[in-house]
C-alpha positions as CSV (number, residue, x, y, z in Angstrom):
1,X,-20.0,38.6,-65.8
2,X,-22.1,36.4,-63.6
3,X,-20.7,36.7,-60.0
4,X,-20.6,33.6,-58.2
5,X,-22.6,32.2,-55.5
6,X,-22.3,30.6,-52.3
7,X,-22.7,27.2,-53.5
8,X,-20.4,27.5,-56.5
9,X,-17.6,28.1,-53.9
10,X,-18.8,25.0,-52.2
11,X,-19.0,23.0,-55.0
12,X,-15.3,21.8,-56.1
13,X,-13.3,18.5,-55.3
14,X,-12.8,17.8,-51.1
15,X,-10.3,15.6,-49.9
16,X,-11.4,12.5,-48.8
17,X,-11.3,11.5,-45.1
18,X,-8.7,8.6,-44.9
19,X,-10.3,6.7,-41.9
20,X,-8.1,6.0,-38.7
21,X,-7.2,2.3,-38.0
22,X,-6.1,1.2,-34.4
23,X,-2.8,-1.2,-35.0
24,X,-3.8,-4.2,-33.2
25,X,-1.1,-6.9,-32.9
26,X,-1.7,-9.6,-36.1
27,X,-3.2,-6.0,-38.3
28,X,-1.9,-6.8,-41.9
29,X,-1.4,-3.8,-43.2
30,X,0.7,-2.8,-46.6
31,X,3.8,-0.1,-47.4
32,X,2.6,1.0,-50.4
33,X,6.0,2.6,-51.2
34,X,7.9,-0.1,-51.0
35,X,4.8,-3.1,-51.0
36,X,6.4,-4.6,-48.1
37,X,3.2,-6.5,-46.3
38,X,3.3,-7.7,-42.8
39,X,1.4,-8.1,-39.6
40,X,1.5,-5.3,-36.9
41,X,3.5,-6.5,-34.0
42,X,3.8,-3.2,-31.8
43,X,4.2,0.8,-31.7
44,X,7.4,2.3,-30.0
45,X,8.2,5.5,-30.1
46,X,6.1,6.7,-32.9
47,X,6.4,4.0,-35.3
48,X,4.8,0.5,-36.2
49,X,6.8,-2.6,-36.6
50,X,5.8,-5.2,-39.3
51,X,6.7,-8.3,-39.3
52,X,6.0,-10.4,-43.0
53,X,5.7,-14.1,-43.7
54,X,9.0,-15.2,-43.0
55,X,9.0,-13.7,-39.6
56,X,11.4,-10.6,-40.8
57,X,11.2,-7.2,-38.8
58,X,10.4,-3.8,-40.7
59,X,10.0,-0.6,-39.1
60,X,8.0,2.0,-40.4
61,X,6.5,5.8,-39.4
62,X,3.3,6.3,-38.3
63,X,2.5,8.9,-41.0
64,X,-0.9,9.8,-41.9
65,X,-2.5,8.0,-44.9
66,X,0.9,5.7,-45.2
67,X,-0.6,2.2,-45.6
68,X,-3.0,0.4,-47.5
69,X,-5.3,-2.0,-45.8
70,X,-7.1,-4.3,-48.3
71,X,-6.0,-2.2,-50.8
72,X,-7.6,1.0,-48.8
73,X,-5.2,3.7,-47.7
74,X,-5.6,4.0,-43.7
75,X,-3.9,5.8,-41.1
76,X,-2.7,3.6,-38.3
77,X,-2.8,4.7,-34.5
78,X,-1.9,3.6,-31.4
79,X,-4.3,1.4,-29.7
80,X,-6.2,2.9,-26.9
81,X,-6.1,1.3,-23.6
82,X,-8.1,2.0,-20.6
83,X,-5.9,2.2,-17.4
84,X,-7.4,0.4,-14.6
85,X,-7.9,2.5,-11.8
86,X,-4.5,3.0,-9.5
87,X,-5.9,1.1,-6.0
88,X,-5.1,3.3,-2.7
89,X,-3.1,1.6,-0.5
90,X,-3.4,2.3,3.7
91,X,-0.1,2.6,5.9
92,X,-0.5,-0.7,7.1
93,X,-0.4,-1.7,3.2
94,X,-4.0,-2.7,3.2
95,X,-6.7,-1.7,0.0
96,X,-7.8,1.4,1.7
97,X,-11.4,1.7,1.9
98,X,-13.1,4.8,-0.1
99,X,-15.8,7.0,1.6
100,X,-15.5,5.0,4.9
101,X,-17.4,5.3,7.9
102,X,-16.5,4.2,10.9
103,X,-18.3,0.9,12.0
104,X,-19.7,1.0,15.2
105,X,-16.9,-0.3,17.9
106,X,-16.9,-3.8,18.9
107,X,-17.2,-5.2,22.0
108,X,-13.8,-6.6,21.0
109,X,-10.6,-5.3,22.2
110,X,-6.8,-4.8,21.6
111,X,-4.9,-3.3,24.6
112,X,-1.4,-2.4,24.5
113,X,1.1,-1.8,27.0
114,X,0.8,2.7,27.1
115,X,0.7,5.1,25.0
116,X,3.3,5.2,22.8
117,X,2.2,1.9,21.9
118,X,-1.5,3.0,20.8
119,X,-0.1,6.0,18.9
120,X,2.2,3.7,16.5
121,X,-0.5,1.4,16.0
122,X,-3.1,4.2,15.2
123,X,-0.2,5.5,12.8
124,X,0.3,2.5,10.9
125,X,-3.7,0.1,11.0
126,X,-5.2,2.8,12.0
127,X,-8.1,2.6,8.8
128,X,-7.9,-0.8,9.2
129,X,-9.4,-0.4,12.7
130,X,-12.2,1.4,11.7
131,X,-13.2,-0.5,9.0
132,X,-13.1,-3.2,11.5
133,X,-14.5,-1.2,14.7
134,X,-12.0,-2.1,16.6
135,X,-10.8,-0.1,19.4
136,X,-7.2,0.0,21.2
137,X,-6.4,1.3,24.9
138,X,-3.4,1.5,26.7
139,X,-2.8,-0.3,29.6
140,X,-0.3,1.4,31.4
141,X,1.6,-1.8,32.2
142,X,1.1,-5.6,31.7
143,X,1.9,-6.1,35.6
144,X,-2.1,-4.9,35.7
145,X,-3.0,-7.6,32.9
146,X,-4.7,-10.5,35.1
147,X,-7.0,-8.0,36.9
148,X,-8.1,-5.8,33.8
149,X,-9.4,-8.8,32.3
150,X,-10.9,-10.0,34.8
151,X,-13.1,-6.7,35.2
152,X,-13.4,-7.0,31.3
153,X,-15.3,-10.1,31.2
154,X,-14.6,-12.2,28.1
155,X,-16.6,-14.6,26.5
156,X,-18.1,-14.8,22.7
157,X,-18.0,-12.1,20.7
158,X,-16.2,-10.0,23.4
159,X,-12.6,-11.0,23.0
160,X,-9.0,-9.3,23.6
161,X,-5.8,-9.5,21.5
162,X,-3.1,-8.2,24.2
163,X,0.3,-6.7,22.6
164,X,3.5,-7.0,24.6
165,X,6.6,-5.5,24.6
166,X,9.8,-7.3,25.3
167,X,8.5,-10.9,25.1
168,X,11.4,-13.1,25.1
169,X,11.8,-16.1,27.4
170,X,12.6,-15.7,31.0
171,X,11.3,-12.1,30.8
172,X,9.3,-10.5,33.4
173,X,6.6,-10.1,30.9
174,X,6.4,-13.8,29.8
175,X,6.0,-15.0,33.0
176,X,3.2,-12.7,33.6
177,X,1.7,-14.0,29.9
178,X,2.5,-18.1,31.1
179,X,-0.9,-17.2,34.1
180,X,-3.1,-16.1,31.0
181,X,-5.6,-19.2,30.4
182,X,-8.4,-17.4,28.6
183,X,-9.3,-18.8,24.9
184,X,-11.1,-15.6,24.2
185,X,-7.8,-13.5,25.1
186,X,-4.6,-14.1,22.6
187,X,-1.0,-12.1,24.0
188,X,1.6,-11.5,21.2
189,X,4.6,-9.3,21.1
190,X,7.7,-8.3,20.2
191,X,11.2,-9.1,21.4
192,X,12.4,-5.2,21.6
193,X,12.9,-3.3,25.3
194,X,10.4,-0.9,23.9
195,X,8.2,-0.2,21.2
196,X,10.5,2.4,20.1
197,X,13.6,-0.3,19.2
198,X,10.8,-1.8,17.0
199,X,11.2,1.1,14.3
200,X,13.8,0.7,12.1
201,X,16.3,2.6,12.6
202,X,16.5,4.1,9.5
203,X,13.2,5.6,9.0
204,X,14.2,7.9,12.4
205,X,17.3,8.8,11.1
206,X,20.3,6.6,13.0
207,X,22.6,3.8,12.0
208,X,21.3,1.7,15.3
209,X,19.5,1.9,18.4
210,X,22.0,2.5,21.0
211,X,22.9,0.3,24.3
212,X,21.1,1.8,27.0
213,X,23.5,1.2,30.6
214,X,21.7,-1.5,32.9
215,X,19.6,0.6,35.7
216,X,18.9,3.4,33.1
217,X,15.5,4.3,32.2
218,X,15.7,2.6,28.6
219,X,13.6,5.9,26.5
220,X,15.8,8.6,28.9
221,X,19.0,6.6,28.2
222,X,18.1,6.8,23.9
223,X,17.5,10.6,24.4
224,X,20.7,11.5,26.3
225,X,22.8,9.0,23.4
226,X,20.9,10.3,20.6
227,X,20.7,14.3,21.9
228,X,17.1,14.1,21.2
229,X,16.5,16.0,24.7
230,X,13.4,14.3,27.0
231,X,11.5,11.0,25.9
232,X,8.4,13.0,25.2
233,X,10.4,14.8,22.4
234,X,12.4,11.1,21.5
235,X,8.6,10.0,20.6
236,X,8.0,12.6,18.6
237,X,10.9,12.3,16.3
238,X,10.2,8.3,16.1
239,X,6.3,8.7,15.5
240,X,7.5,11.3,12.6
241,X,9.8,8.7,11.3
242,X,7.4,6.5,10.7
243,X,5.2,6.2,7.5
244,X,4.1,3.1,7.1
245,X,4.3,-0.5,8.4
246,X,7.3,-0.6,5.8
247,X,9.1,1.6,9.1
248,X,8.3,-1.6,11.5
249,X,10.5,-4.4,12.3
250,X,8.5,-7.4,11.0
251,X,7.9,-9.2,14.7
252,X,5.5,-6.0,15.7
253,X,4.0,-5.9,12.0
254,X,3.3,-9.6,12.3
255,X,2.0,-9.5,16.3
256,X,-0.3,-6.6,15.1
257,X,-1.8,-8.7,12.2
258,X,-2.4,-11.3,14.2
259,X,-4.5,-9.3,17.3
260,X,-6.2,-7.6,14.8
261,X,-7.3,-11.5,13.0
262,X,-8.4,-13.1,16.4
263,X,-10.2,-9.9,17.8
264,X,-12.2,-9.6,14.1
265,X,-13.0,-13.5,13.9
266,X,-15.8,-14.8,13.9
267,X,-17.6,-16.6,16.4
């Protein structure tokens, strides 16, 4: 008895590899089963619809080897699709730049009115600053305004955006704005006591910013309402709170924008 060799075992009937078709919308394809014929419209949940001549709807599996196209049996599959890449997205809802480094500081400015002030504006266009190189420094109070800029020395190129807080009409602040005539320096603001009250009152956890009593330091008088102890604890719980400029009331977001605009424009 001859014993058999390799090749013998090697040498019976294979299957045949039924090739893998993506199902493109407009793809006519056939049932075979049932010789239903139709143009793919789309793939849900693991089947193809077909829709034929006179615009009728069939459903069928996506089973291997279950339709013919020209008369060829083919497997359809879904259609591969290449995800764009998800964009990254800075607090201040700006494309966030990847890999940045800091550009060199321009001789540009944006003061604010202290410290709290800075820190919320770091938190929220912070990476927008550095892409830009621009720096911001507290002034610790506007009623210094006239003479800081005076020492800065504006002039092309070397501009300040000024953010103020409680700039309403008939406020101590707008009057000390109204003196400003300097084409290189732009003031904005916000109608709120404090920068605080310009945080939603949501994203720190309350219903509403209470009323602070006339003659009572406005951040000591939110602390003793709120139980949050002594303002420099208040600010930390209202920093925390916020995330994003989606935190903001939209008069600082929009006074922001615009410093950030006419201290980056060119001239």
């Amino acid at each position: 008895m001859r014993a058999h060799s390799y090749d013998d075992v090697l040498s019976g009937p294979r299957k045949r590899k039924i090739p893998e078709v993506p199902a493109e919308p407009g793809l006519v394809v056939e049932d075979p089963a049932s010789g239903y014929c139709g143009a793919v419209v789309k793939i849900e949940y693991g089947n193809v619809v077909l829709e034929d001549a006179k615009g009728r709807h069939r459903v069928f599996p996506l089973a291997p080897a279950a339709f013919l196209l020209e008369g060829k049996p083919v497997t359809l599959v879904p259609v591969k699709t290449t995800r764009a890449p998800v964009r990254q997205v800075s607090a201040s809802g700006s494309v966030r730049v990847q890999g940045l480094q800091a550009r060199v500081a321009r001789d540009s400015r944006i003061w604010v009115e202290g410290k709290h002030d800075a820190e919320l504006v770091e938190r929220v266009w912070g990476h927008d600053l550095r892409v830009e190189g621009v720096v911001v420094e507290p002034l610790d109070g506007v009623d210094v305004l006239g003479d800081r800029i005076t020492e800065f020395g504006t002039g092309p190129g070397r501009r300040l955006g000024v953010l103020v807080d409680h700039l309403v009409t008939g406020s101590k602040e707008s009057r000390l704005v109204e003196r400003i005539r300097d084409e290189n320096v732009l003031v904005t603001g916000h109608p709120y006591i404090d920068v605080w009250e310009a945080v939603k009152p949501a994203a720190v956890g309350i219903r509403a910013w209470p009323r602070v009593p006339r003659g009572t330091e406005w951040k000591a008088g939110i602390c003793a309402e709120l139980g949050w102890g002594e303002p420099y604890e208040g600010w930390q719980r209202v920093l925390a709170g916020v995330r994003s400029y989606r935190d903001l009331e939209t008069p600082l977001i929009g006074a922001v924008e615009r410093l950030i605009d006419f201290v980056t424009e060119p001239t």
